[in-house]
ZALUM-787034 format. One record per residue: residue in three letters; x, y, z of N, C-alpha, C in turn. Coordinates in steps of 0.2 Angstrom, whole numbers, plus 5000, padded with zeros to 4 digits. Layout:
ALAXYZXYZXYZ;...
***
This chain:
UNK514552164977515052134973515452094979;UNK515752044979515951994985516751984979;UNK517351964982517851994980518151914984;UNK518551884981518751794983519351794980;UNK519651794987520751804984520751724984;UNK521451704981521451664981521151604977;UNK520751624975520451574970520251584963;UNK520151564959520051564952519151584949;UNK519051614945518151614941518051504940;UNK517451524939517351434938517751414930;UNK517951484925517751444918518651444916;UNK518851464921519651474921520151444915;UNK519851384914520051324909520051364904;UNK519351394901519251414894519351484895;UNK519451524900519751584898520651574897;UNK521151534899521751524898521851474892;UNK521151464887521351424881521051484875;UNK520651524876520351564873520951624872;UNK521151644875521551714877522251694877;UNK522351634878523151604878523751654888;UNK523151624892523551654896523651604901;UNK524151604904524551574908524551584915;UNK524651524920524751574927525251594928;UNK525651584926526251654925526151694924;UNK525951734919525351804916524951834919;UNK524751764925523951794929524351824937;UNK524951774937525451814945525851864942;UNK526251884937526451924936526252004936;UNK525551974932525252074927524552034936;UNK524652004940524152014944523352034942;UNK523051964937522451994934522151944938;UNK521451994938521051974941520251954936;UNK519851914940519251894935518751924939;UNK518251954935517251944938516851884933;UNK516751864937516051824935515551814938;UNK515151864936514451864939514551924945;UNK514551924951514351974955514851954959;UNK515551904957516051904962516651934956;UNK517151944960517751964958518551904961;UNK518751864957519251814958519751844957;UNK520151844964520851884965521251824966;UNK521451794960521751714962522651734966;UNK522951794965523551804969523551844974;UNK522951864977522851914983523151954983;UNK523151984975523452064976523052124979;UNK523252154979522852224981522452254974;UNK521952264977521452314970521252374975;UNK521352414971521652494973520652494971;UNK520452554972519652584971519652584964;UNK520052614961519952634953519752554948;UNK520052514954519952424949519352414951;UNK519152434955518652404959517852434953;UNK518152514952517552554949517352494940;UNK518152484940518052444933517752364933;UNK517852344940517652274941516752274941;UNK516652334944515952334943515452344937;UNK515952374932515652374927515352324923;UNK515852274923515752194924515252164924;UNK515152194931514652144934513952174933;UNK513752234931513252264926513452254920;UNK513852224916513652224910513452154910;UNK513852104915513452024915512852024917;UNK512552064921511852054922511551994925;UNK511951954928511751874931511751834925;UNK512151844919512051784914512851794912;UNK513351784917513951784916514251714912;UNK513951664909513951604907513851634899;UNK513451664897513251694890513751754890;UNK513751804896514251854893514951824893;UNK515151784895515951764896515751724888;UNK515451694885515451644880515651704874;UNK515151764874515351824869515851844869;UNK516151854876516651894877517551834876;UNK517151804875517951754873518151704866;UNK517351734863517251714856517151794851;UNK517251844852517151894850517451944850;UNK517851964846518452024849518152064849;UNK517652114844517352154846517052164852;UNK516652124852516152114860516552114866;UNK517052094866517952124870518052184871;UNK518052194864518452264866518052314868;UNK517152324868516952364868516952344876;UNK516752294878516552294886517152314889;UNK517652304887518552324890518552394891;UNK518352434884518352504882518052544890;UNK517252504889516752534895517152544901;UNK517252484904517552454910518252514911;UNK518652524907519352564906519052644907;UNK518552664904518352724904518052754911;UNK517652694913517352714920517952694924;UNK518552664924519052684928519452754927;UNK519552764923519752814921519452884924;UNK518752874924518452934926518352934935;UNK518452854937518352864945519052904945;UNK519552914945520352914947520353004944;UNK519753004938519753084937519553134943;UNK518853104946518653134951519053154957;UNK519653124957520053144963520953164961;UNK520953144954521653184953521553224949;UNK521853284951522053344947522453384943;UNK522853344946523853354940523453324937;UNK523653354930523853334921524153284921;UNK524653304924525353254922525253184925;UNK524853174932524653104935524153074931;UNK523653134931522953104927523253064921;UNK523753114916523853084911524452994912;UNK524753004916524952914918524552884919;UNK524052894922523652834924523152824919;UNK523052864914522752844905523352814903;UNK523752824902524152774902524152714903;UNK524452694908524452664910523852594911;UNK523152624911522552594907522752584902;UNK522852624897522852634889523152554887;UNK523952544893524352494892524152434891;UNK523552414898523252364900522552344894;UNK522352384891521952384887522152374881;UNK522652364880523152344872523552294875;UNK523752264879523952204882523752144876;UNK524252084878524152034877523551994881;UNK523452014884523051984890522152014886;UNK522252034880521452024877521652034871;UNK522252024871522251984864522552034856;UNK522952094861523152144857522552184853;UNK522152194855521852194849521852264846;UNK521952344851522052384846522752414851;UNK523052474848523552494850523452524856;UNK524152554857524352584865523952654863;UNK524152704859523752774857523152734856;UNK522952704854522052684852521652684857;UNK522052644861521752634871521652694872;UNK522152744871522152794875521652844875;UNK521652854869521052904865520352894866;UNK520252814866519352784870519552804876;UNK520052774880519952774886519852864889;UNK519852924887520052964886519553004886;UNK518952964880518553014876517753024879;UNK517553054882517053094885516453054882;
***
């Protein structure tokens, strides 16, 4: 996986007319894109491990057809949510291997749960809804 700050995916147009995001949205909540087997860091934030464990999920589920996955994935909320779900659970579970407090584990499900009910995919289900997938074994 090859990781490019500072620059954008190629389809960036139709992701910020599909999803209605702005680059305000993208320097603010600092999101980042995969597309294919790269990862676009267009504000050179920092991506801690746990993004990284989700970025990759990404790029196993594109499979080198990120022009078909991205077409599904921005016409299809379902096909959204679930690839979202996956991607938020295997972060979830890298961050499990190494935290032990409750209390942190359970903020950074959170905190996930947050980004997963975001406007940034479209609301689609709630903050406890995120949680519970993101959560569930």
């Amino acid at each position: 996986m090859k990781i490019l700050s500072g620059q954008f995916p190629p389809n960036i147009d139709k992701i910020k007319e599909k999803l209605d995001i702005t680059d305000e949205m993208i320097k603010n909540k600092k999101i980042i894109f995969c597309y294919g087997d790269t990862v676009y860091n267009p504000t050179f934030s920092d991506i801690p491990d746990h993004q990284i464990a989700h970025e990759q999920v990404h790029v196993r589920q594109q499979q080198n057809k990120p022009d078909e996955w991205w077409e599904l994935y921005l016409n299809d909320v379902d096909f959204r949510l679930s690839q979202e779900i996956e991607a938020y659970k295997a972060q979830y579970q890298y961050v499990k291997r190494f935290i032990k407090d409750r209390n942190l584990l359970n903020k950074y499900a959170l905190t996930f749960a947050g980004y997963l009910s975001d406007e940034i995919y479209g609301n689609l289900i709630t903050t406890l809804e995120a949680l519970n997938l993101i959560k569930q074994d």
